[in-house]
TORLUM-143922 format. One line per 2 residues: their letters; for each residue x, y, z of C-alpha. Coordinates in Angstrom, 3 decimals. Last residue first. Example, Ala and Ser with C-alpha at 12.3 -4.5 7.8 and 13.67 -1.06 7.14 Angstrom:
BEGIN
SA = 13.670 -1.060 7.140; 12.300 -4.500 7.800
// end
This chain:
BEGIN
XX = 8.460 -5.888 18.140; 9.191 -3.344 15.890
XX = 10.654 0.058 15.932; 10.934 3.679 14.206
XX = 12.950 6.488 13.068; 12.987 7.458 9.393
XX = 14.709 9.829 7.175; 13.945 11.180 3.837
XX = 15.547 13.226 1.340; 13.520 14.664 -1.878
XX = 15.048 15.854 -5.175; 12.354 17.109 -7.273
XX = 11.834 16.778 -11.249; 10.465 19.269 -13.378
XX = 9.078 17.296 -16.124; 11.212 14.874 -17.204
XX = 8.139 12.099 -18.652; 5.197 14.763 -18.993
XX = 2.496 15.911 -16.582; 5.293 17.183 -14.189
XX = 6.111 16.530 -10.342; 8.704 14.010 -11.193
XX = 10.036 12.502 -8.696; 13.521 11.655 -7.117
XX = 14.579 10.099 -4.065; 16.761 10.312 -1.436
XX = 18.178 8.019 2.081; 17.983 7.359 5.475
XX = 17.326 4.796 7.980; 16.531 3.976 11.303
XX = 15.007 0.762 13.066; 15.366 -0.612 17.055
XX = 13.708 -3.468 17.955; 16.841 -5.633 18.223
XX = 19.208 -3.991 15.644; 18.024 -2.869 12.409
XX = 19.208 -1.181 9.873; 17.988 0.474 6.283
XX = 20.080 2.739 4.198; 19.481 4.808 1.031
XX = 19.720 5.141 -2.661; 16.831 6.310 -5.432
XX = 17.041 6.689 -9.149; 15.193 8.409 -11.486
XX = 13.497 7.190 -15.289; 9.644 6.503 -13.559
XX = 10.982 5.087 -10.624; 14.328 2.915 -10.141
XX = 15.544 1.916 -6.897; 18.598 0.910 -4.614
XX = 18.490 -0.244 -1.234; 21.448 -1.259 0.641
XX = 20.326 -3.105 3.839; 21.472 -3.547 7.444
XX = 20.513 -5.833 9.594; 17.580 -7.132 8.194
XX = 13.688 -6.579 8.007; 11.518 -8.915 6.246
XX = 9.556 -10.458 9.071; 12.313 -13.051 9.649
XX = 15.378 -11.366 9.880; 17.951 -10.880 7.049
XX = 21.588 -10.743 8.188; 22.998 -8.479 5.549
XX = 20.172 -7.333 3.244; 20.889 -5.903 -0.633
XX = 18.269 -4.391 -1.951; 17.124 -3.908 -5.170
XX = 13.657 -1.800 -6.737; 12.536 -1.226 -10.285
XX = 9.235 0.576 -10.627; 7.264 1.295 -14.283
XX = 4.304 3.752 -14.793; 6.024 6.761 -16.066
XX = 8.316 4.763 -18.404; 5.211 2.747 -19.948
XX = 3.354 6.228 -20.940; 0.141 6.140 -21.683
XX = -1.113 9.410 -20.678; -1.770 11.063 -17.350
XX = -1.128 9.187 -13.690; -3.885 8.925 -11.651
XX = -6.746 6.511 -13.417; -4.652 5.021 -15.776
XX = -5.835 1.583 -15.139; -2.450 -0.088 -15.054
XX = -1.610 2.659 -12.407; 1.678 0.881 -11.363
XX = 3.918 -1.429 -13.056; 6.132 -2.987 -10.925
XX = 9.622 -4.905 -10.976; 11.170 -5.915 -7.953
XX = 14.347 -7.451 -6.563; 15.461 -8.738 -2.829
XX = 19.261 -10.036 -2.124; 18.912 -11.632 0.976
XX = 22.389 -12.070 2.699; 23.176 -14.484 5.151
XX = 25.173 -16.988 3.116; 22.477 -17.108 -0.160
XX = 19.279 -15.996 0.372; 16.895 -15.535 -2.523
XX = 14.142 -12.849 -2.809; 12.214 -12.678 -6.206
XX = 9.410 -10.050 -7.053; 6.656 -9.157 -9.666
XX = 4.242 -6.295 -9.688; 0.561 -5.323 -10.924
XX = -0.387 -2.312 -9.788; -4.447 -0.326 -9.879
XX = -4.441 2.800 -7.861; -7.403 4.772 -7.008
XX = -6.274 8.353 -6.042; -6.186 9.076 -2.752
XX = -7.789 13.036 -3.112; -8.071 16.413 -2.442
XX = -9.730 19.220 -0.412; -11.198 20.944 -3.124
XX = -11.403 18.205 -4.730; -8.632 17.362 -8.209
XX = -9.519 18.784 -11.743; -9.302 16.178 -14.698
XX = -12.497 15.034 -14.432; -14.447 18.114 -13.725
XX = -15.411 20.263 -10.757; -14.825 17.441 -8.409
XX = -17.210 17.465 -5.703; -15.313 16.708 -1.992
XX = -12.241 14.701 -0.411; -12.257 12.106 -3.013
XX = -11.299 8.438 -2.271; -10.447 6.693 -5.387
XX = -12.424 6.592 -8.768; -14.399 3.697 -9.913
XX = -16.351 4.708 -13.314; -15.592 8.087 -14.870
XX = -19.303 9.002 -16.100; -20.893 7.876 -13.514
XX = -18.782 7.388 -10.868; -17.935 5.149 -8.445
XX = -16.535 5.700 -5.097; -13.818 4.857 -2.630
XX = -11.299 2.711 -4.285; -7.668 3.504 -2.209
XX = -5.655 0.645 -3.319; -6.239 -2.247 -5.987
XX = -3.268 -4.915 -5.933; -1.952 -7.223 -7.806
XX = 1.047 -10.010 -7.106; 3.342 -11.643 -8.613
XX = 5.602 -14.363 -6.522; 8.850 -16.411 -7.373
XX = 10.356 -17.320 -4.099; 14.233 -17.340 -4.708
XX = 14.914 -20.196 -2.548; 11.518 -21.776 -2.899
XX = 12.706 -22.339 -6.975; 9.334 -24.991 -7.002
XX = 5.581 -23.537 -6.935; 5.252 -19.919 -8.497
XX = 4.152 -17.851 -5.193; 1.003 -16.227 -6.483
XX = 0.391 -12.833 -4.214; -3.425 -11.188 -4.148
XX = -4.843 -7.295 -3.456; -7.831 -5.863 -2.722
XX = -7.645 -1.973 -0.548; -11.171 -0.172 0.270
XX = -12.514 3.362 0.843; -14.440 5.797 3.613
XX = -14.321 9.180 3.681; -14.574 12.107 6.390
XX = -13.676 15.956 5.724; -12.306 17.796 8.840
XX = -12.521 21.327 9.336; -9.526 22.577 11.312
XX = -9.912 26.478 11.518; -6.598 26.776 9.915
XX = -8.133 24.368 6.688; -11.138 27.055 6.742
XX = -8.997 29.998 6.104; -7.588 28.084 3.646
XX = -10.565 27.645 2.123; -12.079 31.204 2.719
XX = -8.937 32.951 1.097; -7.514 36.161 1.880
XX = -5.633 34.107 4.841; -2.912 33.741 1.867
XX = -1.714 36.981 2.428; 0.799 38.409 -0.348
XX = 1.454 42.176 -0.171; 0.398 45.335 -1.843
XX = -3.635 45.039 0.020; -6.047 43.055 1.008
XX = -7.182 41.240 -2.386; -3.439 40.484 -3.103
XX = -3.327 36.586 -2.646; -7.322 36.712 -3.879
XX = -6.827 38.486 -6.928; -3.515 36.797 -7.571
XX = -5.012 33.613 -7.613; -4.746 30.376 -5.296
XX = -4.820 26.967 -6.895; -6.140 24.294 -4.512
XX = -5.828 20.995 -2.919; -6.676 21.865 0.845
XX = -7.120 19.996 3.930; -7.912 18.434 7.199
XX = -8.715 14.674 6.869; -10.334 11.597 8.220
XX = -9.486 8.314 6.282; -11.887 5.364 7.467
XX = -10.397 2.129 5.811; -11.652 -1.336 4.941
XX = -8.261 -3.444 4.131; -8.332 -7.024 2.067
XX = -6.319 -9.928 1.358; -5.332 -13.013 -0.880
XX = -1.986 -15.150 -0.502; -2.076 -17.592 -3.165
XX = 0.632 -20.812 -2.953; -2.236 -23.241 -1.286
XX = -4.879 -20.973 -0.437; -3.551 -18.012 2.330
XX = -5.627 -16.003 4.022; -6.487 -11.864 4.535
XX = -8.695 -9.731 6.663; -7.559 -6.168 7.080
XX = -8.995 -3.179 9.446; -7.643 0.492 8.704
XX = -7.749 3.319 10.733; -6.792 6.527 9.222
XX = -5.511 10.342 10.332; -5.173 12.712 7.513
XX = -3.217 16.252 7.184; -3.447 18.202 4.638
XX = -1.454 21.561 2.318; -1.653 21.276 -1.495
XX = -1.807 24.904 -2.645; -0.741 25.535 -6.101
XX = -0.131 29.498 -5.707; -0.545 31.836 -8.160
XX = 1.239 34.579 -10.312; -0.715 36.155 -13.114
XX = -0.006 34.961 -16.691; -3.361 35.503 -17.735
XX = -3.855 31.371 -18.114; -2.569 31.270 -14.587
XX = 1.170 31.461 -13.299; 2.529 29.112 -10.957
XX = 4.215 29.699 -7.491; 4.282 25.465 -5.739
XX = 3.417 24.882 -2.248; 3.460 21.749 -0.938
XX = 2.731 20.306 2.843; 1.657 16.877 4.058
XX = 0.509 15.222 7.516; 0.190 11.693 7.920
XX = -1.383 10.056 11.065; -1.742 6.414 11.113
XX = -3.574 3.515 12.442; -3.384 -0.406 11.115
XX = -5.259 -3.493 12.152; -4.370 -6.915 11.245
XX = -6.885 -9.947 10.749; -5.670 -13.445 9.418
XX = -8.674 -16.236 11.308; -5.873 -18.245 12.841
XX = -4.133 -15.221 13.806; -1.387 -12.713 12.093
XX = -1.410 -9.857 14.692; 0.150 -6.516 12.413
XX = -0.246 -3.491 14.537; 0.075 -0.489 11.714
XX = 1.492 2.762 13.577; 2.832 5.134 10.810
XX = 3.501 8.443 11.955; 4.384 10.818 9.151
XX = 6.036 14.255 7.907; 5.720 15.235 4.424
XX = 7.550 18.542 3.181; 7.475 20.064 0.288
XX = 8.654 23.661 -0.955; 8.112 24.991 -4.787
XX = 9.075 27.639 -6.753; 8.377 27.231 -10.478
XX = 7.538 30.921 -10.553; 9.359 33.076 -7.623
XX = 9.737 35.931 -9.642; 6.016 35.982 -10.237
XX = 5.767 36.562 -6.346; 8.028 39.457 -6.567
XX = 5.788 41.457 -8.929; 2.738 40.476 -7.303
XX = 4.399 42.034 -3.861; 5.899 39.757 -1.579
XX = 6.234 40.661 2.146; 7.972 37.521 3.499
XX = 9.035 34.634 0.952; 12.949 35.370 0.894
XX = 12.993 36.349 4.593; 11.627 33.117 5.781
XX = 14.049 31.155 3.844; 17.019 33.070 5.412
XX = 16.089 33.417 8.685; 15.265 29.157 8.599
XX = 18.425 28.246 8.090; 18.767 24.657 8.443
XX = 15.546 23.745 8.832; 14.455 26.136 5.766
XX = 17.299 25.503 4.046; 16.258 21.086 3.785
XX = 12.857 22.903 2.786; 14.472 24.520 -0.376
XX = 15.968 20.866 -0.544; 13.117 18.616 -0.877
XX = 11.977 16.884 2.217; 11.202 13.938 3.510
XX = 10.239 12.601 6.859; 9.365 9.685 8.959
XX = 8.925 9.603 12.973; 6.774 7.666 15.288
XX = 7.680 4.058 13.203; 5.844 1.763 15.080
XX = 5.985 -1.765 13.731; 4.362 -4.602 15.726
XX = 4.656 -7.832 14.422; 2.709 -11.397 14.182
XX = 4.270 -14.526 12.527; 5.602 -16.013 9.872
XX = 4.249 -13.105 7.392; 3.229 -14.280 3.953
XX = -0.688 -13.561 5.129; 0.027 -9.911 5.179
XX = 0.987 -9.662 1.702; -2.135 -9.842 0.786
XX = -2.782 -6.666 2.261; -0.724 -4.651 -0.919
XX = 0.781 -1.525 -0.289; -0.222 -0.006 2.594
XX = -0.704 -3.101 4.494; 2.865 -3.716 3.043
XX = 4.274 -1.870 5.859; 4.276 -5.087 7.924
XX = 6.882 -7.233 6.147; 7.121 -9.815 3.196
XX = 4.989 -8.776 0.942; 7.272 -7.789 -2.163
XX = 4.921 -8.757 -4.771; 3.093 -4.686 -4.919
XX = 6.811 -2.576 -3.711; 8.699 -1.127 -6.493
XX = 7.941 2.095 -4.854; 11.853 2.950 -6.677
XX = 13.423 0.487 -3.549; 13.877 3.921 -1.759
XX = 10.102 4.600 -1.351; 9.411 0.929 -0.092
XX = 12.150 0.869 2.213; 11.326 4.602 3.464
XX = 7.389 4.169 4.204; 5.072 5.883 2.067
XX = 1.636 6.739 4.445; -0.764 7.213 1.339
XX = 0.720 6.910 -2.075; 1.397 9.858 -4.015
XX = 1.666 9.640 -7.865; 2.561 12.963 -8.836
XX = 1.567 16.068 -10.880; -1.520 14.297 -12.051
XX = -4.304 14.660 -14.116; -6.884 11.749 -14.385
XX = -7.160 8.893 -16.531; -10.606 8.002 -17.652
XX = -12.045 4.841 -15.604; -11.987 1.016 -16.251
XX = -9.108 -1.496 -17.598; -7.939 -1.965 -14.554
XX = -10.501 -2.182 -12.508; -11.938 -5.166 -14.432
XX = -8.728 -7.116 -13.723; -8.566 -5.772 -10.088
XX = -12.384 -7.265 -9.648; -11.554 -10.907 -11.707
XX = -8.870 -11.298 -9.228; -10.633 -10.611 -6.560
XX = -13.532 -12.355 -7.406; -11.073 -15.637 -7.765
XX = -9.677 -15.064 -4.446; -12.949 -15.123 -3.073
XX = -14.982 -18.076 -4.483; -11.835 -19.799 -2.800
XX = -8.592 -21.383 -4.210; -8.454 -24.701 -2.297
XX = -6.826 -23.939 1.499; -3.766 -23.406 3.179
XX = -4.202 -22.877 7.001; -3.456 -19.154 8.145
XX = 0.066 -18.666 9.244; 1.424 -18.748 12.894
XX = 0.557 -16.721 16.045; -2.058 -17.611 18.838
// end
């Protein structure tokens, strides 16, 4: 049976959610970061600037914010078996990969600091939520996500490193969300399993066997090729208010609470940690979903076949992943521009356009019958600071929906 969950009074429940993402947000130390990464990005919400919290209006917003599930008109499929993005230096790589490999094989300390500020990245996913919207409003999600980045630094001695940040995490997520009158309300339990490293490597250990680099020197990557797995559990809240009247545009906010695993101490709720932290403002071992605390706002009007969809979002409210206080580095514009909208969101083809954290991203959405694919770049900032060393990234995606 497909359709919408019955309205309803405002429940016991959407009020404790709100009241839990207000407390959230104002609780917990902030956290280093080089970059906010949110797990499984798809390409509409990455190219509309991750302006994405209010948007709720197809299935990859289980990853963004579950409440949006209950705005659906009916139950969907999406499979996307193919997403990736790169930044250029691994754009070469494909395209020449003698080249690339020859500039990082056999590297002596010496050459290795030459290399400083070096960095590749790649992130290639499957994303396979299965979105059933039934009288009772459950959806179920699994995904794979795999990630690489590695970054020469030098350490306080001015020795070459490497910033190791190398995983790969398979999830299964369960969701239960309803809609009270004009408030969509929701919630995700996840299991995240995941192979992995967040790590700076030093020059004693690159160089411990000898002249030339050999990350195999040490144990924890050693054990990342062996395939140890690190299991955690964590939970996504979130809520949409659709303003009453102006149904055209749809007026909605919405808040949402992603990836809060455990609680702390000293820090409060943190997100889902892959290991001991050394210290507060040092990641796992093996890494982490940071906890992330957005509030965002969102309009969509139609007018002759074209939806024209715009966001505003402010993410990390509770400064618990990105540093400082910064307004820039926390806010997300997003446009798009959809010819022939379809009902779950998608359209026929889209413009997207986005702003995120002072850079801009473009690309190009379409779909025709089940069939999706899209490209498009992005910019972020890998730095502590507003303009720190910023990365171009391209990303393409493959998928279908049903």
């Amino acid at each position: 049976m497909r359709g919408k969950p019955r309205s309803r009074p405002l429940s016991r429940l959407a009020r404790a959610l709100l009241l839990l993402a207000v407390l959230l947000s104002a609780s917990a130390d902030p956290a280093a970061a080089r970059e906010l990464r949110r797990q499984m990005p798809f390409l509409r919400p990455l190219l509309m600037g991750d302006a994405y919290v209010a948007v709720g209006d197809e299935a990859s917003t289980l990853f963004y914010n579950p409440a949006g599930l209950a705005r659906l008109k009916e139950g969907t499929i999406d499979v996307t078996p193919f997403e990736f993005s790169a930044d250029r230096e691994l754009t070469g790589l494909l395209l020449d990969s003698k080249a690339v490999q020859s500039k990082y094989n056999n590297l002596s300390s010496s050459d290795l600091k030459g290399l400083v500020g070096t960095s590749l990245f790649y992130d290639v996913s499957l994303h396979m939520p299965f979105i059933i919207a039934t009288g009772q409003g459950a959806a179920y999600g699994l995904g794979v996500e795999s990630l690489g980045a590695a970054e020469v630094v030098l350490d306080s001695l001015g020795l070459p490193a490497i910033q190791l940040e190398v995983f790969e995490d398979a999830t299964a997520l369960w969701s239960l969300y309803a809609q009270y009158g004009n408030l969509s309300v929701g919630a995700t339990g996840k299991v995240v399993s995941r192979i992995g490293i967040d790590k700076t490597i030093g020059a004693a250990t690159l160089f411990a066997n000898g002249a030339v680099l050999d990350l195999k020197n040490d144990p924890d990557f050693q054990a990342l090729q062996q395939g140890k797995t690190k299991t955690r559990t964590g939970v996504d809240l979130g809520l949409i208010y659709q303003f009453p009247g102006a149904d055209n545009w749809q007026p909605r906010i919405g808040i949402s609470v992603l990836n809060l695993g455990q609680y702390d101490s000293q820090r409060g709720p943190v997100g889902i940690e892959f290991g001991p932290v050394p210290d507060k403002d040092t990641p796992p071992l093996y890494g982490r979903l940071p906890l992330i605390t957005s509030v965002g706002f969102a309009v969509s009007p139609t007018f002759d076949f074209v939806r024209y969809t715009m966001a505003l979002d402010v993410v990390d409210v509770g400064r618990t992943a990105i540093p400082g206080r910064s307004l820039g580095t926390r806010s997300r514009l997003g446009f798009e521009i959809g010819v022939g909208p379809h009902d779950d969101g998608t359209a026929l083809f889209s413009l997207l356009f986005g702003w995120n954290a002072t850079h801009f991203s473009v690309g190009v959405l379409s779909r025709v019958t089940i069939f999706e694919i899209g490209f498009g770049r992005y910019t972020v900032e890998k730095g502590e600071h507003p303009g720190d060393n910023p990365e171009e990234r391209r990303v393409l995606l493959i998928g279908f929906r049903f």
